[in-house]
KEKERO-332848 format. One record per residue (C-alpha): residue number from 1; residue in three letters; x, y, z. Coordinates in pm, 1 decimal, always signed. Layout:
# residues N
ATOM, NUM, Ala, X, Y, Z
...
//
This chain:
# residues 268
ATOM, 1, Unk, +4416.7, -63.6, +343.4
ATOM, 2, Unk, +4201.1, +175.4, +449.1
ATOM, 3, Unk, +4105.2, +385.0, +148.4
ATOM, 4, Unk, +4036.9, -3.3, -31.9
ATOM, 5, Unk, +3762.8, -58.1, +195.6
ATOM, 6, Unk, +3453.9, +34.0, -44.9
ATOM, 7, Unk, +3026.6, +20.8, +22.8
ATOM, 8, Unk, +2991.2, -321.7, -191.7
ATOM, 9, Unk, +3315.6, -429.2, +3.4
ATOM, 10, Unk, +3171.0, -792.8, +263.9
ATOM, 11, Unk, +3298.8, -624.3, +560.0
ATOM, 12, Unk, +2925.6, -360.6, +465.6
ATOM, 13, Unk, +2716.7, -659.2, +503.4
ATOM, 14, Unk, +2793.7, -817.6, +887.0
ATOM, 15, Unk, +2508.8, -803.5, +1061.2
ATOM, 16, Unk, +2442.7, -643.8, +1411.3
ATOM, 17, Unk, +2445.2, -928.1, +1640.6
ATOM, 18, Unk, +2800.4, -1010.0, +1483.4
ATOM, 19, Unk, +2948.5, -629.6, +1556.3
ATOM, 20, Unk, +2812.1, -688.3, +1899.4
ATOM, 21, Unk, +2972.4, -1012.6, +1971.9
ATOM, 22, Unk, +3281.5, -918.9, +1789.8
ATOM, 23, Unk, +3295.4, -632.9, +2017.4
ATOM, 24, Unk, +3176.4, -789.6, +2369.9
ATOM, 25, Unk, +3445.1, -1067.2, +2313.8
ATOM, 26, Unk, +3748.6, -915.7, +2320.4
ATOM, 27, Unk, +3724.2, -630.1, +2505.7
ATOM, 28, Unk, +3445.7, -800.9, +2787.0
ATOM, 29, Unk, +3169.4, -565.1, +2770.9
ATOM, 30, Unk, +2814.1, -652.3, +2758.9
ATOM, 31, Unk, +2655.6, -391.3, +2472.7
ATOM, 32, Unk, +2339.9, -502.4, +2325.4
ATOM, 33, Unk, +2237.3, -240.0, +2081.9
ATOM, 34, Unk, +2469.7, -62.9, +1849.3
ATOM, 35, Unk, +2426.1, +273.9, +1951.2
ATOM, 36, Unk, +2582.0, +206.5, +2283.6
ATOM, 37, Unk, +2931.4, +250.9, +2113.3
ATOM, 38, Unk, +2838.4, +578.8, +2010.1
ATOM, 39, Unk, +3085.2, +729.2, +2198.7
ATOM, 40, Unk, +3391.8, +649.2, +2042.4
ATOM, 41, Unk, +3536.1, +471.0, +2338.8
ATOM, 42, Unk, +3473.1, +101.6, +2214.6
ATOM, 43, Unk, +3621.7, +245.5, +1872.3
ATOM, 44, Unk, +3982.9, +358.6, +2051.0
ATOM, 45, Unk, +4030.3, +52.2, +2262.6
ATOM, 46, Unk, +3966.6, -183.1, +1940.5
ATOM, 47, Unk, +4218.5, +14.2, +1734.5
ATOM, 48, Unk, +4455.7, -18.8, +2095.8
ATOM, 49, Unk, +4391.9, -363.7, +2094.0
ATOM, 50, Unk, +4499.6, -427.9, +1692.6
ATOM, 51, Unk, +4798.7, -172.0, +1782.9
ATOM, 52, Unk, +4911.0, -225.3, +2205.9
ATOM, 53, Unk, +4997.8, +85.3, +2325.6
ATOM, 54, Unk, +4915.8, +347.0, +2049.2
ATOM, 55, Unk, +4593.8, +501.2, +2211.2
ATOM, 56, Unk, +4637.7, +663.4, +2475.7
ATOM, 57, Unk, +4378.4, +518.6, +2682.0
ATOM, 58, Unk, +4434.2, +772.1, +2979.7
ATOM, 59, Unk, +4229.6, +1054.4, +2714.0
ATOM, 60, Unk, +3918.8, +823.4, +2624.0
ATOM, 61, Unk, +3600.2, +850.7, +2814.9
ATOM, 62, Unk, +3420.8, +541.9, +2861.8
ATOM, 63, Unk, +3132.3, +737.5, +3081.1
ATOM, 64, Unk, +3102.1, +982.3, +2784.4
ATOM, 65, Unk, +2739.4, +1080.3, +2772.8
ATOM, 66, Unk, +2729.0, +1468.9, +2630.4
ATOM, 67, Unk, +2803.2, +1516.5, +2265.6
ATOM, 68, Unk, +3128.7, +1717.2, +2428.5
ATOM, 69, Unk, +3270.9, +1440.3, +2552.0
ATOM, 70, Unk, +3214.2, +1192.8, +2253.3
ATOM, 71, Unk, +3368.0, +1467.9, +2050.2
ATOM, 72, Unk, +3669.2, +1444.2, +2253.1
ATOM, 73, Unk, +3655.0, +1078.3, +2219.0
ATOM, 74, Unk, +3666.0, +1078.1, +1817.2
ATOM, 75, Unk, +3910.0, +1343.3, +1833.9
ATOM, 76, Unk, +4130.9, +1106.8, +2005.2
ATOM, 77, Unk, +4079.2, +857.9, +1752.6
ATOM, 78, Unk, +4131.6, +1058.7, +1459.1
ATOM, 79, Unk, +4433.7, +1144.3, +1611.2
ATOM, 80, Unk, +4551.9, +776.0, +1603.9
ATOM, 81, Unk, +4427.7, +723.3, +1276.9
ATOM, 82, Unk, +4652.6, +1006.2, +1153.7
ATOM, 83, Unk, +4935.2, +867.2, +1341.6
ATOM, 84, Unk, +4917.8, +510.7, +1153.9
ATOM, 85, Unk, +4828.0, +702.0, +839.4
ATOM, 86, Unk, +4488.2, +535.6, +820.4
ATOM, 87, Unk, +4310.7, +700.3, +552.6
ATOM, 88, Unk, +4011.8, +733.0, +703.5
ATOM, 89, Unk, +3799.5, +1031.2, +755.3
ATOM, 90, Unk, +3537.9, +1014.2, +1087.7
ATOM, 91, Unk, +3187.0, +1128.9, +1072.3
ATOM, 92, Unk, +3177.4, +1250.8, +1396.6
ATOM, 93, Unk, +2888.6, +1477.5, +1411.8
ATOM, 94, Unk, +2652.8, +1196.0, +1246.1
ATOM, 95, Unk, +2820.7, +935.5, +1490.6
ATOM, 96, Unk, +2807.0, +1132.1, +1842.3
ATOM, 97, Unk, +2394.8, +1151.0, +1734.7
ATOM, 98, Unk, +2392.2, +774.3, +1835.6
ATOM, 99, Unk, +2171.7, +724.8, +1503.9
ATOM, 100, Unk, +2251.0, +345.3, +1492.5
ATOM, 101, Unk, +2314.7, +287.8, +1083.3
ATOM, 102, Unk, +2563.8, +559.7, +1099.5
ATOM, 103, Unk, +2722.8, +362.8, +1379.4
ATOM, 104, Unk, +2719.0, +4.5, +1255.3
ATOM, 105, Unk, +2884.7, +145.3, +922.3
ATOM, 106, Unk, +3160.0, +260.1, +1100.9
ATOM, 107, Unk, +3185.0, -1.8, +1334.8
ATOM, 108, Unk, +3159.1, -209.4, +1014.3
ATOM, 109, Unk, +3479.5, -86.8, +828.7
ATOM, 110, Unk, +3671.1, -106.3, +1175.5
ATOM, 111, Unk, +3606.8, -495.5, +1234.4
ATOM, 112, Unk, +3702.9, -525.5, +817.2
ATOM, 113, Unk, +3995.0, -324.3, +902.1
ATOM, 114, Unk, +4120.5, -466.5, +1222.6
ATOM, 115, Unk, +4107.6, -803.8, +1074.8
ATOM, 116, Unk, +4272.4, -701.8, +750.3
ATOM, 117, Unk, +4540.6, -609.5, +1032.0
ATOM, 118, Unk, +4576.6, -910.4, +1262.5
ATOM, 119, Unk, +4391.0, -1179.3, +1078.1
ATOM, 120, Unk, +4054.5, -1216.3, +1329.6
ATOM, 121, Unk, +4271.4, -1361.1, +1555.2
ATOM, 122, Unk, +4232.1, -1206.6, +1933.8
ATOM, 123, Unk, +4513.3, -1073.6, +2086.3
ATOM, 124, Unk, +4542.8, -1305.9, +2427.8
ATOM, 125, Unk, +4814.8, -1076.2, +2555.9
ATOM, 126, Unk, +4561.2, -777.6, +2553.6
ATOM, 127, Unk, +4354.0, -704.2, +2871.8
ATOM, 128, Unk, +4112.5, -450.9, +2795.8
ATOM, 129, Unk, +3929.6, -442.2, +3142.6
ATOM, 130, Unk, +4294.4, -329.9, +3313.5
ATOM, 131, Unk, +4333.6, -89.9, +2978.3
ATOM, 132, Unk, +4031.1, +51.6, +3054.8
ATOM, 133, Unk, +4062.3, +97.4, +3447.7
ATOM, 134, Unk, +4393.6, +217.1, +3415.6
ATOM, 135, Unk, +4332.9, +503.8, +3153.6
ATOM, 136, Unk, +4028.4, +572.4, +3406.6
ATOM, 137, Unk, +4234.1, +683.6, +3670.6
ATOM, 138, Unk, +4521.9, +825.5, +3507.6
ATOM, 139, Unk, +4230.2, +1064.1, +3348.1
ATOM, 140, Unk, +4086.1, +1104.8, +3727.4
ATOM, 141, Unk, +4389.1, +1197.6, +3856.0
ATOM, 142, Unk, +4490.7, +1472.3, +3601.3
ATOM, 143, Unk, +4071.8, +1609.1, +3648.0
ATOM, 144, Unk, +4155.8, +1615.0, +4017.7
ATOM, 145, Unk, +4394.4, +1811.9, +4006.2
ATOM, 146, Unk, +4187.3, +2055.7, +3826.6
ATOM, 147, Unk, +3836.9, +2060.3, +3998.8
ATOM, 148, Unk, +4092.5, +2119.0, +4331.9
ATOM, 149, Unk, +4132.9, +2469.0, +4280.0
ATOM, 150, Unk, +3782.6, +2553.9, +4218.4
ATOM, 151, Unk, +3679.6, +2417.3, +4503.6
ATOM, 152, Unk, +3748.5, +2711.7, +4718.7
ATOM, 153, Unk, +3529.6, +2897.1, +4494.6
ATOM, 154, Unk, +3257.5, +2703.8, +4471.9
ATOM, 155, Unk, +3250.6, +2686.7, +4891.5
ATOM, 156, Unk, +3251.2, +3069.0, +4906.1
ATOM, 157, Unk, +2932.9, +3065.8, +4609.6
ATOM, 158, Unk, +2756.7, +2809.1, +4798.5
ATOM, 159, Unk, +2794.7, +3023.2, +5124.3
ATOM, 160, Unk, +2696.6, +3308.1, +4945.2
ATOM, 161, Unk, +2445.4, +3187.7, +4770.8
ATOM, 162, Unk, +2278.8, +3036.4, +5139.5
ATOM, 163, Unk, +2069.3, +3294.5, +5243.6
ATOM, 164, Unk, +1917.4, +3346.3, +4878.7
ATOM, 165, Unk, +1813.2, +3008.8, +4825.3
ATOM, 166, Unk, +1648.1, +2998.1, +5170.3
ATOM, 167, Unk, +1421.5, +3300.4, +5004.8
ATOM, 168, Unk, +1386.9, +3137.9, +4730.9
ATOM, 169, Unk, +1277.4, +2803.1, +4907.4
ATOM, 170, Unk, +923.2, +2826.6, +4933.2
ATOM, 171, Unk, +895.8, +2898.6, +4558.6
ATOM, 172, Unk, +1110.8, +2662.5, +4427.0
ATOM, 173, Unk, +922.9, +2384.0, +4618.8
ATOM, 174, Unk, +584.1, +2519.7, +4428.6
ATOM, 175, Unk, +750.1, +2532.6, +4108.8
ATOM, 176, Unk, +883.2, +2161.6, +4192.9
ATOM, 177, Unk, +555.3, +2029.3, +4171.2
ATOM, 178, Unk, +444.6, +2171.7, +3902.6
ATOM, 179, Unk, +770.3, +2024.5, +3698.2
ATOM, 180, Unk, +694.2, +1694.6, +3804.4
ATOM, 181, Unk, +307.8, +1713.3, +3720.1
ATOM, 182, Unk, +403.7, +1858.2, +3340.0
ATOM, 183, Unk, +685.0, +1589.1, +3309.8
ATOM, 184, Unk, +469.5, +1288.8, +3414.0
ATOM, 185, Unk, +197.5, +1439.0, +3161.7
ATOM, 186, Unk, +479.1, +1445.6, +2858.5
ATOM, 187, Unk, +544.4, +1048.2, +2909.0
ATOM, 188, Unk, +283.0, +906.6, +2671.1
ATOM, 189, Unk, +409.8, +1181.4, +2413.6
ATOM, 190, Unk, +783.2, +1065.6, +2437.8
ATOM, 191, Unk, +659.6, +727.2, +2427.3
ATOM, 192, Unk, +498.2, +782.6, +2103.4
ATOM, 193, Unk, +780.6, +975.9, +1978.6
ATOM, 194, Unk, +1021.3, +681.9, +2077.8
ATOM, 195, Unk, +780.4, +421.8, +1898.5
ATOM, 196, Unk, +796.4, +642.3, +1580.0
ATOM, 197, Unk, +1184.0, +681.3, +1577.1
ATOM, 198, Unk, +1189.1, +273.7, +1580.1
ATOM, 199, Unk, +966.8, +221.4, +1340.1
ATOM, 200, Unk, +1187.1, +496.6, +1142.2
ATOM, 201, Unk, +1454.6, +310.6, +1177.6
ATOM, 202, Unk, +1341.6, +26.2, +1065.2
ATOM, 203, Unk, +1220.3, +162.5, +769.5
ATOM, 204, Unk, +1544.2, +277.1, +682.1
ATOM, 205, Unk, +1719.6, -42.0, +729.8
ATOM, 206, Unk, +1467.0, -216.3, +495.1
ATOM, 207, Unk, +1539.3, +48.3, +288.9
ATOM, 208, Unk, +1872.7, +7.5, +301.5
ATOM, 209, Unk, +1860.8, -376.8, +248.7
ATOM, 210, Unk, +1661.5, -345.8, -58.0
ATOM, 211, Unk, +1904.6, -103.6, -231.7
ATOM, 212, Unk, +2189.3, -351.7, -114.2
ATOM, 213, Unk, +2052.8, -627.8, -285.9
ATOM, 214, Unk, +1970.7, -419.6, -596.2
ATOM, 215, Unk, +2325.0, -325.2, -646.1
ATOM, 216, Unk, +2457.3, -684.1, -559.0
ATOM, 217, Unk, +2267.6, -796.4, -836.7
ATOM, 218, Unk, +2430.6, -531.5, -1063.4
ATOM, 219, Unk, +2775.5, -615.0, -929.0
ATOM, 220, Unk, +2683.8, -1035.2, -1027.4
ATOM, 221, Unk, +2537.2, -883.9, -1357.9
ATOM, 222, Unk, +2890.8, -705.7, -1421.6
ATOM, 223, Unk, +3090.6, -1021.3, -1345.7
ATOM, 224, Unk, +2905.6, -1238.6, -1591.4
ATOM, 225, Unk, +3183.5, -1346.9, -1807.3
ATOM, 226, Unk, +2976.7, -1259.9, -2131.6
ATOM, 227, Unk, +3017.2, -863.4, -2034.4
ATOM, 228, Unk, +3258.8, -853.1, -1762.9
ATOM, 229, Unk, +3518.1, -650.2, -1977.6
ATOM, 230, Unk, +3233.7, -469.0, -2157.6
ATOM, 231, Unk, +3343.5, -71.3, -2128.9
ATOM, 232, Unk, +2941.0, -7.6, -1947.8
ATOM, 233, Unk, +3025.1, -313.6, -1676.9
ATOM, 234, Unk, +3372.5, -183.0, -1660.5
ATOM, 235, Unk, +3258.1, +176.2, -1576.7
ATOM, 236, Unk, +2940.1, +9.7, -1358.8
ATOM, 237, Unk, +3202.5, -180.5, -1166.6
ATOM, 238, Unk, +3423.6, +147.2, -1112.1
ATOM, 239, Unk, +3143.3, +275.4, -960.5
ATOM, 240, Unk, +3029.3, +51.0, -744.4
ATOM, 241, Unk, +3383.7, -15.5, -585.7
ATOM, 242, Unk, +3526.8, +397.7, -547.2
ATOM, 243, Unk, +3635.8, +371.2, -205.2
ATOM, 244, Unk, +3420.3, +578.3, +26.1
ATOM, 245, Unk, +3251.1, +838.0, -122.1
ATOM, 246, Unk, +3473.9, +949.3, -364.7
ATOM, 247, Unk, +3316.3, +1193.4, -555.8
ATOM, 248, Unk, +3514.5, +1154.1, -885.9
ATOM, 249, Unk, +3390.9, +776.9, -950.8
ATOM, 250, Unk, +3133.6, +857.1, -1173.3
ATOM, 251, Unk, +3352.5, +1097.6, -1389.4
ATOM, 252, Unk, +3631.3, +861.2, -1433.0
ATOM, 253, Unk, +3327.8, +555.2, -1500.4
ATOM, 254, Unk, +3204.6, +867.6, -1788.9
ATOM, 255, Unk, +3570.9, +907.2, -1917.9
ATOM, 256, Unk, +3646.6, +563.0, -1962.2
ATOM, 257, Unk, +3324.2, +516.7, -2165.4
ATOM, 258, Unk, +3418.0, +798.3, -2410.1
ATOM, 259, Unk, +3766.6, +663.2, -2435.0
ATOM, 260, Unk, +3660.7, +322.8, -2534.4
ATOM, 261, Unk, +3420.9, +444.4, -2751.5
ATOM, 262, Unk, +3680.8, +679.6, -2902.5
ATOM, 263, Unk, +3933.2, +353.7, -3007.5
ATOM, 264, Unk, +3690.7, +143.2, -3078.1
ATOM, 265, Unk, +3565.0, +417.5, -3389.1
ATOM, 266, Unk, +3977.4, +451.0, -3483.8
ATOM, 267, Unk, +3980.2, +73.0, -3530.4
ATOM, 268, Unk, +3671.3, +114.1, -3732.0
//
């Protein structure tokens, strides 16, 4: 199902504020901007709510913040996808940058996918807040017993380490306030870098948009009965529906041109 799942395919062209509510719903969170499931969490529980029990939920992060720990979240989902033979291959190191059309394309596909699976109908029997608390502290409990036995060395560093940090006090407490007076002066400088990456982005997604439309009007062009089993709107259509991004689409659209062309000169 998967690997059928190509860019002109509907599921491409749900909107935002639908992902969002699609997601909030069923498992009960409260995201409001796409990049918030950058993680990989949100994307494990959905596939563990389309198949109870197959993630295990004890492994996935939901306080993920470093690229580390997304990593490990994906990983866990690839996993999965591998056990349910889902041919799907995850960008992770374009996801985990929390670049929000990398992450609604993904989260695209999985909503097409989930309800190719059970039919957009919720799963009642499926509590994702206990799901959630209970992997939390079966992953707490294994890190416990970890960080335990480096406790004991972190006492005797910190002990050690007492009578060089009281040296070091005095300077640290100058060099303190000199942080905070170069941090406050970089605000209006992030600021403007943060207005910049939005308007970026929304650039892009114009962009994007307008080269959507384009090829929708190819693929309506293609369908026309008049030409629909021409051999250019058969190729065109090949094209436009390669699953992914299958890099062989446009050789097979090429050889099917030069095949047609080829019996259409023996009937000749």
């Amino acid at each position: 199902m998967a690997s059928n799942i190509g860019m002109m395919d509907s599921a491409y062209f749900v909107g935002r504020n639908e992902i969002l509510t699609w997601i909030n719903n069923r498992l009960q969170l409260n995201l409001s901007r796409i990049e918030e499931a950058a993680s990989g969490a949100v994307q494990c529980q959905m596939i563990d709510m389309t198949y109870p029990g197959v993630v295990p939920m004890h492994k996935v992060n939901f306080d993920a913040k470093t690229e580390y720990d997304m990593i490990q979240n994906y990983k866990v989902l690839q996993e999965v996808f591998n056990k349910l033979k889902i041919e799907k291959h995850i960008e992770v190191n374009r996801l985990v940058k929390g670049r929000p059309l990398d992450n609604l394309e993904f989260l695209q596909w999985l909503k097409r996918y989930c309800d190719s699976v059970n039919g957009g109908i919720m799963n009642e029997n499926y509590n994702p807040v206990e799901r959630r608390v209970k992997g939390g502290k079966e992953r707490n409990s294994k890190g416990s017993h970890k960080s335990s036995k480096s406790l004991q060395a972190n006492n005797l560093h910190n002990s050690a380490s007492g009578d060089i940090a009281g040296i070091n006090k005095n300077s640290v407490s100058k060099q303190g306030k000199t942080g905070v007076a170069a941090t406050s002066g970089d605000v209006p400088a992030l600021s403007k870098e943060i207005a910049d990456l939005k308007l970026s982005v929304d650039l892009l997604e114009k962009e994007r948009d307008f080269y959507f439309a384009k090829l929708r009007d190819i693929e309506i062009l293609c369908q026309t009965p008049e030409v629909e089993n021409l051999p250019m709107a058969v190729a065109i259509k090949k094209i436009l529906y390669a699953a992914d991004a299958k890099e062989s689409a446009l050789e097979e659209a090429q050889e099917y041109i030069s095949r047609s062309a080829e019996s259409g000169e023996t009937e000749e």
